[in-house]
mmCIF file of the N, C-alpha and C atoms, coordinates in Angstrom:
data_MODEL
# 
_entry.id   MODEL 
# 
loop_
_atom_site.group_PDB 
_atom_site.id 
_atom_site.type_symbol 
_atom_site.label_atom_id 
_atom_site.label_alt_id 
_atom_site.label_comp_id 
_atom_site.label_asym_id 
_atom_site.label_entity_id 
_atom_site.label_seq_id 
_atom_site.pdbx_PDB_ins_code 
_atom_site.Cartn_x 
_atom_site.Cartn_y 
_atom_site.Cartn_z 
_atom_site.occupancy 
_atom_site.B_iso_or_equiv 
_atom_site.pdbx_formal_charge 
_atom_site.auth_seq_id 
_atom_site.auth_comp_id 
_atom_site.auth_asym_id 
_atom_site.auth_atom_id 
_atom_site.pdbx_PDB_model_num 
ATOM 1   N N  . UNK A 1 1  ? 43.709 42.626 222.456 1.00 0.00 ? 1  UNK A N  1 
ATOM 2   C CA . UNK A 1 1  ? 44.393 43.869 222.769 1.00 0.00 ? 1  UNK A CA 1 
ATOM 3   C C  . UNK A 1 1  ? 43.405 44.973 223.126 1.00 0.00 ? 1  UNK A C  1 
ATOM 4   N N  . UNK A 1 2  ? 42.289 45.238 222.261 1.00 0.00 ? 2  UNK A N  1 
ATOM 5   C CA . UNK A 1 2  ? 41.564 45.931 222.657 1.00 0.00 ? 2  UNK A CA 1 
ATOM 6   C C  . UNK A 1 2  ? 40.692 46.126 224.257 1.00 0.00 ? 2  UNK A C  1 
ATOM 7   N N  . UNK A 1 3  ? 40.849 44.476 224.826 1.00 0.00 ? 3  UNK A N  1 
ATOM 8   C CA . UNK A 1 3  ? 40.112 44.241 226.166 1.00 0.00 ? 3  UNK A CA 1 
ATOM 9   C C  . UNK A 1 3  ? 41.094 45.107 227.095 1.00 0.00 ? 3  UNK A C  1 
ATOM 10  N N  . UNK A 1 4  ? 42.469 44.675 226.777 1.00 0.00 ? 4  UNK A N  1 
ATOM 11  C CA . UNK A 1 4  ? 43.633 45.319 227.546 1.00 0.00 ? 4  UNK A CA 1 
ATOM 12  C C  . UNK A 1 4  ? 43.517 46.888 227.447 1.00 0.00 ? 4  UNK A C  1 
ATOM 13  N N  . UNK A 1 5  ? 43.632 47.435 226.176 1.00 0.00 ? 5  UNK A N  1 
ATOM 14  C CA . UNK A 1 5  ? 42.982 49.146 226.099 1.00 0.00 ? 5  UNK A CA 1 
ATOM 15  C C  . UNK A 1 5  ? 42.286 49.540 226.824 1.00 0.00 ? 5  UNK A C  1 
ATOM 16  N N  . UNK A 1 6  ? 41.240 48.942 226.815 1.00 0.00 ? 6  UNK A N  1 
ATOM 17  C CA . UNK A 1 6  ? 39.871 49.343 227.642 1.00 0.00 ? 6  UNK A CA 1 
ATOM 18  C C  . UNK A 1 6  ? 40.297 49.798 229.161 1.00 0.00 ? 6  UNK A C  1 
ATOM 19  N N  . UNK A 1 7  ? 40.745 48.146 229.719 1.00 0.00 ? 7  UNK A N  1 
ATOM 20  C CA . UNK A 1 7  ? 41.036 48.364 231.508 1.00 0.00 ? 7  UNK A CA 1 
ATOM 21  C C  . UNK A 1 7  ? 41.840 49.085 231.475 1.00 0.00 ? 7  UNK A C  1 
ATOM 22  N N  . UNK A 1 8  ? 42.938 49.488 231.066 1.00 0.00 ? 8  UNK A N  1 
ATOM 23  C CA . UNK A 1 8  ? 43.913 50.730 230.943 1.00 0.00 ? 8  UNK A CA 1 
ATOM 24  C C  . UNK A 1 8  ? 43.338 51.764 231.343 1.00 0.00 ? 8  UNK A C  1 
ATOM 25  N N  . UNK A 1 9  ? 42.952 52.122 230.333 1.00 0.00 ? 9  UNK A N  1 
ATOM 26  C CA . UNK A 1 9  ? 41.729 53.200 230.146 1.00 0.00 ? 9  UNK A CA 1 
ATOM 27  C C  . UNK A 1 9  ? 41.091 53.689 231.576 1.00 0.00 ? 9  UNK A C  1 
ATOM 28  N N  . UNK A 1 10 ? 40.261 52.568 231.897 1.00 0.00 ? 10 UNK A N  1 
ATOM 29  C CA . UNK A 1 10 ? 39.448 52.262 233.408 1.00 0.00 ? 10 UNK A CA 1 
ATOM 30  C C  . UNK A 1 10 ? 40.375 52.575 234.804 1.00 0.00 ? 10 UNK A C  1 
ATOM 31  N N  . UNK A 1 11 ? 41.517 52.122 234.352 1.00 0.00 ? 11 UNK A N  1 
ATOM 32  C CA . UNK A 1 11 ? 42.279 52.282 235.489 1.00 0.00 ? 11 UNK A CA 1 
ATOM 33  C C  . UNK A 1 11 ? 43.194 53.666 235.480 1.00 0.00 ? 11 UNK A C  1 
ATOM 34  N N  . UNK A 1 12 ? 43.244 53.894 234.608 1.00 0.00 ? 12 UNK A N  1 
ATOM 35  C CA . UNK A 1 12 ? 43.733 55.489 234.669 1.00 0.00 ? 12 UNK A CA 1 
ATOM 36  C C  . UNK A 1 12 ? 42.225 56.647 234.808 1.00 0.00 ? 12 UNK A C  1 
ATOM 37  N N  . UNK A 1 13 ? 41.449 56.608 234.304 1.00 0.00 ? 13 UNK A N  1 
ATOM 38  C CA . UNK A 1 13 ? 40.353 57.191 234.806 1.00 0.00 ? 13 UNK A CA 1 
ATOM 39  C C  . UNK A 1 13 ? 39.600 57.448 235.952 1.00 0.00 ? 13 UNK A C  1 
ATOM 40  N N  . UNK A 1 14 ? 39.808 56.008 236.614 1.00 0.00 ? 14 UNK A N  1 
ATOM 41  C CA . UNK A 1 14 ? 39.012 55.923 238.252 1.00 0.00 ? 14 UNK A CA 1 
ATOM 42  C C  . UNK A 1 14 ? 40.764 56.882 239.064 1.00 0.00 ? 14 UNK A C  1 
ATOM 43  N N  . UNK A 1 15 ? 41.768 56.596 238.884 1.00 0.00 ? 15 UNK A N  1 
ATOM 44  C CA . UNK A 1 15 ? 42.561 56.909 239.928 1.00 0.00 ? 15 UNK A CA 1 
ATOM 45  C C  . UNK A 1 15 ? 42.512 58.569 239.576 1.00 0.00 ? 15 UNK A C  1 
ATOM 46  N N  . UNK A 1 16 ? 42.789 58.846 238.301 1.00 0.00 ? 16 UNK A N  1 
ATOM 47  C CA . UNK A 1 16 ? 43.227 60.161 238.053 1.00 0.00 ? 16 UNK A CA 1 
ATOM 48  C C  . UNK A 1 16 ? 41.890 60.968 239.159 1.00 0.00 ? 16 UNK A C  1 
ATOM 49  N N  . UNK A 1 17 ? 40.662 60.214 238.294 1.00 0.00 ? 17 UNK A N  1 
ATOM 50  C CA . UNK A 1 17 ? 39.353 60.761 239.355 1.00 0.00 ? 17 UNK A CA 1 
ATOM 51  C C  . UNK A 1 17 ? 39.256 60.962 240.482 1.00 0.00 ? 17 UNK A C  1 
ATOM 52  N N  . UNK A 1 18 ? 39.886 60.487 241.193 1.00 0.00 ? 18 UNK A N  1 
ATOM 53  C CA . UNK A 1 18 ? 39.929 60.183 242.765 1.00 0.00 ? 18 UNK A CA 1 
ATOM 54  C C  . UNK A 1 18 ? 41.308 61.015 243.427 1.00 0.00 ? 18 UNK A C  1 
ATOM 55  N N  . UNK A 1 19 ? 42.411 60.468 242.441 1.00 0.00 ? 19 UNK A N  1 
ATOM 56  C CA . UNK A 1 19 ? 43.173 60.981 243.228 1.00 0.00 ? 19 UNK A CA 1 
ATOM 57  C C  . UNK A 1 19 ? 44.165 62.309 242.611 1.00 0.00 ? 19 UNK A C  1 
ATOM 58  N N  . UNK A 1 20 ? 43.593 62.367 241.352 1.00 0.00 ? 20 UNK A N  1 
ATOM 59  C CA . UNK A 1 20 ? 44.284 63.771 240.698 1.00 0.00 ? 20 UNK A CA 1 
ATOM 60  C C  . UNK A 1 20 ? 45.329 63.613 240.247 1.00 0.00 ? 20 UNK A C  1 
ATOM 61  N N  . UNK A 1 21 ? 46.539 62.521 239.780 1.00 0.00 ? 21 UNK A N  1 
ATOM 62  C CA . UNK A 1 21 ? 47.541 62.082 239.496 1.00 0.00 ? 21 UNK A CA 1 
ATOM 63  C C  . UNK A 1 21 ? 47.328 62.385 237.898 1.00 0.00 ? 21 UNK A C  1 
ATOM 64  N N  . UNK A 1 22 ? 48.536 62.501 237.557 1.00 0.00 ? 22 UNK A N  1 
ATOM 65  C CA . UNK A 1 22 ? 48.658 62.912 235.686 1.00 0.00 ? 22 UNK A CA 1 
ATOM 66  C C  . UNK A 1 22 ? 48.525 61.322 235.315 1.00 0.00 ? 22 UNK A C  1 
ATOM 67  N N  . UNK A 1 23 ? 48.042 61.553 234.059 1.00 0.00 ? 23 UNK A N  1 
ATOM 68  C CA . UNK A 1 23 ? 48.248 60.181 233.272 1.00 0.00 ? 23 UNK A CA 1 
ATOM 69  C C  . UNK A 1 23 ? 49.861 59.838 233.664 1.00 0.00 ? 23 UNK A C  1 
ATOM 70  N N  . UNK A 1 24 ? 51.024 60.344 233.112 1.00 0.00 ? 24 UNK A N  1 
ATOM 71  C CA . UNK A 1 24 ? 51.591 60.234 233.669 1.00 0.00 ? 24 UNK A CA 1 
ATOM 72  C C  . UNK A 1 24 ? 52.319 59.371 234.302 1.00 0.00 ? 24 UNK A C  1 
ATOM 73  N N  . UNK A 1 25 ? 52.169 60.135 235.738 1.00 0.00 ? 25 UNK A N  1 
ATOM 74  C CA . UNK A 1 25 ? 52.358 59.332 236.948 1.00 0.00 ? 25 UNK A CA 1 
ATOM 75  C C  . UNK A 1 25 ? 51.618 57.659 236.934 1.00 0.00 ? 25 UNK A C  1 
ATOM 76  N N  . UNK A 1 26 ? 50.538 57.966 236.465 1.00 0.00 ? 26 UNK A N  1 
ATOM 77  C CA . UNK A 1 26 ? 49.973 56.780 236.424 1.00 0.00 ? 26 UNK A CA 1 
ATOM 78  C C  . UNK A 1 26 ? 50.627 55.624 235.674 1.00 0.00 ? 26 UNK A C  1 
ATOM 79  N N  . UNK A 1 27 ? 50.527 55.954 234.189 1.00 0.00 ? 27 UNK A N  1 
ATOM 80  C CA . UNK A 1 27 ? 51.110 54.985 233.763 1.00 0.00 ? 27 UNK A CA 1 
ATOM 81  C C  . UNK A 1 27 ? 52.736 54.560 234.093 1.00 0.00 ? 27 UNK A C  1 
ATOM 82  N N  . UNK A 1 28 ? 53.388 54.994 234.827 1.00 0.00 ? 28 UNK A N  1 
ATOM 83  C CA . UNK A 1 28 ? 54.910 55.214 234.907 1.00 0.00 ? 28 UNK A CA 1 
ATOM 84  C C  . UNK A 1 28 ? 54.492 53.471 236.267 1.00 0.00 ? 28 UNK A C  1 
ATOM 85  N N  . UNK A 1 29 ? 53.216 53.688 237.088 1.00 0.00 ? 29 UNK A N  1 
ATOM 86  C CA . UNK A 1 29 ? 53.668 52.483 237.739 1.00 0.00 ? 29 UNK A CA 1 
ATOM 87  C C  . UNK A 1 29 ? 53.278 50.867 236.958 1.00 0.00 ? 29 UNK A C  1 
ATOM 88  N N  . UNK A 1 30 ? 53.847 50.220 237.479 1.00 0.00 ? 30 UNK A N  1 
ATOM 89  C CA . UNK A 1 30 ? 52.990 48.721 237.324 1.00 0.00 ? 30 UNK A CA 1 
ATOM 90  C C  . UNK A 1 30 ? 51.936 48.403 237.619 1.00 0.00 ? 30 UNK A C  1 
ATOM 91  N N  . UNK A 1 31 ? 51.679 47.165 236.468 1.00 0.00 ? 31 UNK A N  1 
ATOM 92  C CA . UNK A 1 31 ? 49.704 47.415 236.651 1.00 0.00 ? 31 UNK A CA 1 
ATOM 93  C C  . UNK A 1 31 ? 49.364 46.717 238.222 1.00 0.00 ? 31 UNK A C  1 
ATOM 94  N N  . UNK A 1 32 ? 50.034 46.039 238.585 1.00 0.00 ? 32 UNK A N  1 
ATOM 95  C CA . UNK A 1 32 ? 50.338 45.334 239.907 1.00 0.00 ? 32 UNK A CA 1 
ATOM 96  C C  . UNK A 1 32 ? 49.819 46.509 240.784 1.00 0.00 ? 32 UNK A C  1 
ATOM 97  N N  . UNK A 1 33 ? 50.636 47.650 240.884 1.00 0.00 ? 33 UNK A N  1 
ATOM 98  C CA . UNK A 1 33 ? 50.198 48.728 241.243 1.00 0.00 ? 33 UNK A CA 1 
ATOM 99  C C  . UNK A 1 33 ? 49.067 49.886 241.237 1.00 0.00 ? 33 UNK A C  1 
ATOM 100 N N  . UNK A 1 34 ? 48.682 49.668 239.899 1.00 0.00 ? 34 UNK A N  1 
ATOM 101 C CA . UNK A 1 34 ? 47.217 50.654 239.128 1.00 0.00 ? 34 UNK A CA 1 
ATOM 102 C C  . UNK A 1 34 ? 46.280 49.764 240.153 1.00 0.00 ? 34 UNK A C  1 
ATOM 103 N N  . UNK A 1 35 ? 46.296 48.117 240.045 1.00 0.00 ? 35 UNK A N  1 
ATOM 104 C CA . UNK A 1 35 ? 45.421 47.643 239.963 1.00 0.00 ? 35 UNK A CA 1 
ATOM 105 C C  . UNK A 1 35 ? 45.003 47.963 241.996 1.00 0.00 ? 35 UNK A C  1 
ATOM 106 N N  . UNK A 1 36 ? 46.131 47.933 242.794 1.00 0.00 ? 36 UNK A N  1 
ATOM 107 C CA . UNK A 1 36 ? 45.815 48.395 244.261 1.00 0.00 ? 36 UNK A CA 1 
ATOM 108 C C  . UNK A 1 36 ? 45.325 48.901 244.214 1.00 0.00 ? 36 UNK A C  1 
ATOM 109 N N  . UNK A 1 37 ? 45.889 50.453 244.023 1.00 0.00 ? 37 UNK A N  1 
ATOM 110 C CA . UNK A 1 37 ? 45.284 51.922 244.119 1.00 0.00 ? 37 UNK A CA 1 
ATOM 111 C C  . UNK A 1 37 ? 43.970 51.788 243.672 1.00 0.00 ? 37 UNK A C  1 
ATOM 112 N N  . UNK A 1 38 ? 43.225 50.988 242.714 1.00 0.00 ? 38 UNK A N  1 
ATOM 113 C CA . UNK A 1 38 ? 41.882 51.069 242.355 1.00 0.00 ? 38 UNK A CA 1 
ATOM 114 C C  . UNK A 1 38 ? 41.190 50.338 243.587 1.00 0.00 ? 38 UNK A C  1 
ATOM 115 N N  . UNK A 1 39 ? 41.936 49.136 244.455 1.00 0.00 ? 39 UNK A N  1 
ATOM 116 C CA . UNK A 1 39 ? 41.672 48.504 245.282 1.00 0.00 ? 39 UNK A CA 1 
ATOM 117 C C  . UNK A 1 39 ? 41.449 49.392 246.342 1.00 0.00 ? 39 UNK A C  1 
ATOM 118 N N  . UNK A 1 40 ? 42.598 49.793 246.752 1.00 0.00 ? 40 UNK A N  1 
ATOM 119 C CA . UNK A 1 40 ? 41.769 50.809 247.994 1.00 0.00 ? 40 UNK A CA 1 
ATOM 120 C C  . UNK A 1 40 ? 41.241 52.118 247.621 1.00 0.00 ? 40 UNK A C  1 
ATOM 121 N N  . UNK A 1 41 ? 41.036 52.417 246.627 1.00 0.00 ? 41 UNK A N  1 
ATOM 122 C CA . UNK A 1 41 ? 40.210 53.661 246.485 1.00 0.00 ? 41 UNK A CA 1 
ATOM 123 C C  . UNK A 1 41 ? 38.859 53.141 246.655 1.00 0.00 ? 41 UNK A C  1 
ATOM 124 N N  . UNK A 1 42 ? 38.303 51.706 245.545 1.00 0.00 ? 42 UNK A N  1 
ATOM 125 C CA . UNK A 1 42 ? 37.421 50.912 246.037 1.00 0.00 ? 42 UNK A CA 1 
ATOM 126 C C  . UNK A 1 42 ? 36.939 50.915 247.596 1.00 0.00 ? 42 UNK A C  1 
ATOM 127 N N  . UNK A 1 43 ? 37.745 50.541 248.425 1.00 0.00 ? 43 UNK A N  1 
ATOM 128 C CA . UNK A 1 43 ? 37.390 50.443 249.681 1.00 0.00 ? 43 UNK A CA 1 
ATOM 129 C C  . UNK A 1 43 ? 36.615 51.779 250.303 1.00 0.00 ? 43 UNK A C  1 
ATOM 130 N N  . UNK A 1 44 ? 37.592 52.343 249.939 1.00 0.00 ? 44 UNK A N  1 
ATOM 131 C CA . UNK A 1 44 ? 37.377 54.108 250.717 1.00 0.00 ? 44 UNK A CA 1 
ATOM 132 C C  . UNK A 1 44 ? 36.107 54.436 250.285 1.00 0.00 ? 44 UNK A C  1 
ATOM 133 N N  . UNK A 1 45 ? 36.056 54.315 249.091 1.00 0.00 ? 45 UNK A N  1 
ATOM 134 C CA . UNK A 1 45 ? 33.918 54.566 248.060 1.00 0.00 ? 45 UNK A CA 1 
ATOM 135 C C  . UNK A 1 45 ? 33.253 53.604 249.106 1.00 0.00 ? 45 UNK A C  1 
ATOM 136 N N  . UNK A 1 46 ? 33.423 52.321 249.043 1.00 0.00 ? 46 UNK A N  1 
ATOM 137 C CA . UNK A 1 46 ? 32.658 51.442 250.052 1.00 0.00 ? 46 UNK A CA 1 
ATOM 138 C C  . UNK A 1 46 ? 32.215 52.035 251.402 1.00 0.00 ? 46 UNK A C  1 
ATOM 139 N N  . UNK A 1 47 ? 33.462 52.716 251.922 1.00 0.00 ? 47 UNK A N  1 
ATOM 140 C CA . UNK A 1 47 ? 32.917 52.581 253.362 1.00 0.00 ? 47 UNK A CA 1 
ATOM 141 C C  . UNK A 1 47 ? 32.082 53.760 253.886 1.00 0.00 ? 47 UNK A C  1 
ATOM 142 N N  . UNK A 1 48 ? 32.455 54.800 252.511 1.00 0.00 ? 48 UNK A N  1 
ATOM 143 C CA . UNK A 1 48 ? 31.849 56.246 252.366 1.00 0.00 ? 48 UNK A CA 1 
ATOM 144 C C  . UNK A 1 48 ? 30.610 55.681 252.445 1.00 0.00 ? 48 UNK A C  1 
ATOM 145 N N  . UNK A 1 49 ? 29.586 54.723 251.296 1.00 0.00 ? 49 UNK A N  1 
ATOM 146 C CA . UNK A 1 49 ? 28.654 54.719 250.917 1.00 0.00 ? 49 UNK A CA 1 
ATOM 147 C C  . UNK A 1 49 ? 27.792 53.963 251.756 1.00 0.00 ? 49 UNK A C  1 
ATOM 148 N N  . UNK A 1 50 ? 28.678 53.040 252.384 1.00 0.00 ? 50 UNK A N  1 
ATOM 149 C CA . UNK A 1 50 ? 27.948 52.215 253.655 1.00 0.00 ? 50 UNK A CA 1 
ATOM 150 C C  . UNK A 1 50 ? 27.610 53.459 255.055 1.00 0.00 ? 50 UNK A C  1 
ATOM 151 N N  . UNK A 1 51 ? 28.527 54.033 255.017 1.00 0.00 ? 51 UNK A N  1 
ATOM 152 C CA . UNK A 1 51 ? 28.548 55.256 256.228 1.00 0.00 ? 51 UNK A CA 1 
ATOM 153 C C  . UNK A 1 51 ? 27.050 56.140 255.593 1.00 0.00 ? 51 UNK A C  1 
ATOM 154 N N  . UNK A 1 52 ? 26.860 56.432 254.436 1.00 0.00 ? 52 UNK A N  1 
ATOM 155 C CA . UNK A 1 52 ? 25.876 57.212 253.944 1.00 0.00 ? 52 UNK A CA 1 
ATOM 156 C C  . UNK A 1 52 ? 24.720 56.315 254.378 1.00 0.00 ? 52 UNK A C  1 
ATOM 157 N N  . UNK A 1 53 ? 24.150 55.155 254.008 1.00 0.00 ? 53 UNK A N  1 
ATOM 158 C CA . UNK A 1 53 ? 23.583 54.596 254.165 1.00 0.00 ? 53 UNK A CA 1 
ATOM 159 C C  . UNK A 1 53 ? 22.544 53.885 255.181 1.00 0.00 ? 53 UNK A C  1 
ATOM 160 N N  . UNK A 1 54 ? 23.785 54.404 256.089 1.00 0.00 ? 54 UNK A N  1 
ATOM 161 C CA . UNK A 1 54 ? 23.211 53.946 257.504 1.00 0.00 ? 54 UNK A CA 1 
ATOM 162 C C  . UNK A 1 54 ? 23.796 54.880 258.511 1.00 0.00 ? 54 UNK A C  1 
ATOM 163 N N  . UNK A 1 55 ? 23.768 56.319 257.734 1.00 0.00 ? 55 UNK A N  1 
ATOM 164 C CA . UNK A 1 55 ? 23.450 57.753 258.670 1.00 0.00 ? 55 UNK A CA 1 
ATOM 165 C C  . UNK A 1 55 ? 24.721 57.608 259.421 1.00 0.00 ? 55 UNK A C  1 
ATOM 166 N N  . UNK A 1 56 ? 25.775 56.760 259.288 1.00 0.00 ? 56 UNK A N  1 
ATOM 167 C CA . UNK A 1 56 ? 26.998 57.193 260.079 1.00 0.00 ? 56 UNK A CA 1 
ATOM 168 C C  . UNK A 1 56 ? 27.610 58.543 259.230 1.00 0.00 ? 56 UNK A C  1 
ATOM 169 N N  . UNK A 1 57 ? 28.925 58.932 260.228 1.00 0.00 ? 57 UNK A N  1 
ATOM 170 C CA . UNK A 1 57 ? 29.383 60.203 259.933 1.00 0.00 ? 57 UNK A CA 1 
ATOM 171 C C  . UNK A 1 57 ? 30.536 59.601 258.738 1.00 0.00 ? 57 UNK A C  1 
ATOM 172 N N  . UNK A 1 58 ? 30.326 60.751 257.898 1.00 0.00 ? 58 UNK A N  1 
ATOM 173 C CA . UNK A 1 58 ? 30.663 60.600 256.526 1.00 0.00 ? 58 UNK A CA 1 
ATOM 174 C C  . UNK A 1 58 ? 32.247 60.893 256.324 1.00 0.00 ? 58 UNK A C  1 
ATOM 175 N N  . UNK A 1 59 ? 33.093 59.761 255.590 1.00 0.00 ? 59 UNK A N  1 
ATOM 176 C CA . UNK A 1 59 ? 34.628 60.055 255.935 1.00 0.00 ? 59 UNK A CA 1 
ATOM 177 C C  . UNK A 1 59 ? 35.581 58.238 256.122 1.00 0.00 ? 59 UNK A C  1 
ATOM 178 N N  . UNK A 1 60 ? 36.618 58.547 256.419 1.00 0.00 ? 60 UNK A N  1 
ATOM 179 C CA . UNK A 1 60 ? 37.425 57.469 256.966 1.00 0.00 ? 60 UNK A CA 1 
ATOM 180 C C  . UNK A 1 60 ? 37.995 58.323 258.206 1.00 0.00 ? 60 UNK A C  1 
ATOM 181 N N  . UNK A 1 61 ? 37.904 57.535 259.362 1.00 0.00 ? 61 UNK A N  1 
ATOM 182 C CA . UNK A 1 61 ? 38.697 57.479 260.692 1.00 0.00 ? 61 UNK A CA 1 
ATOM 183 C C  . UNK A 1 61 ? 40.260 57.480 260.354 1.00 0.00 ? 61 UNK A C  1 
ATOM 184 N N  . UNK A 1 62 ? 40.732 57.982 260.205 1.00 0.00 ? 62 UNK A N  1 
ATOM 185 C CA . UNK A 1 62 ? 42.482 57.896 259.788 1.00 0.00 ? 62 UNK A CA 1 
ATOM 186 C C  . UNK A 1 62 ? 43.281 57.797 261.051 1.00 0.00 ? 62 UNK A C  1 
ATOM 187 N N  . UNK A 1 63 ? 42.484 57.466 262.608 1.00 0.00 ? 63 UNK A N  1 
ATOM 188 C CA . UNK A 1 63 ? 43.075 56.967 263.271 1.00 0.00 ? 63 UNK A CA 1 
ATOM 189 C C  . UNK A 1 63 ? 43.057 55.787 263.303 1.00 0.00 ? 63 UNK A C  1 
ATOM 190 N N  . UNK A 1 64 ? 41.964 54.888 262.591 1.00 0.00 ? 64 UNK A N  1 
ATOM 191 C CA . UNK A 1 64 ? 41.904 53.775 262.602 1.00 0.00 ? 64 UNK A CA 1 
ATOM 192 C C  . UNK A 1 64 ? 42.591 53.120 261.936 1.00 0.00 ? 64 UNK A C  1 
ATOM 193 N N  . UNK A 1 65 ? 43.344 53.617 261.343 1.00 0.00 ? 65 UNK A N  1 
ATOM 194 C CA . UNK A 1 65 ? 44.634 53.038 260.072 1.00 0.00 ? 65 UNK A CA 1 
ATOM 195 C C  . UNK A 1 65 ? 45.503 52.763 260.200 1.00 0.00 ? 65 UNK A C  1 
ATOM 196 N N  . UNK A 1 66 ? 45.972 53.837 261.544 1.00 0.00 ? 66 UNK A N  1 
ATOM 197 C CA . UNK A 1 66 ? 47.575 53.444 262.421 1.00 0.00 ? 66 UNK A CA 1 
ATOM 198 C C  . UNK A 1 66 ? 47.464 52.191 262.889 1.00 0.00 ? 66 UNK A C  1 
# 
């Protein structure tokens, strides 16, 4: 139980961090759900840090999404 506490924990922390949502909101979805939102927030850090990395312009293309 305690392992389960923990990622809880983890997963309400990284989203609230990122995306400003109340505990809350958070816990109100399924972990099915926590566990995305950590997925593409993941991504979005990735592509930030790869863009840093190799002097591209810093951001996501949000035309590239359509």
């Amino acid at each position: 139980m305690a392992a389960v506490s923990g990622r809880l924990y983890e997963e309400i922390a990284f989203i609230a961090y990122h995306l400003h949502w109340s505990r809350a909101d958070i816990l109100s979805m399924a972990h099915s759900e926590r566990r995305r939102w950590c997925e593409e927030i993941s991504k979005i850090n990735d592509k930030i840090n790869a863009a840093e990395d190799s002097n591209q312009p810093r951001g996501i293309d949000i035309r590239a999404l359509g």
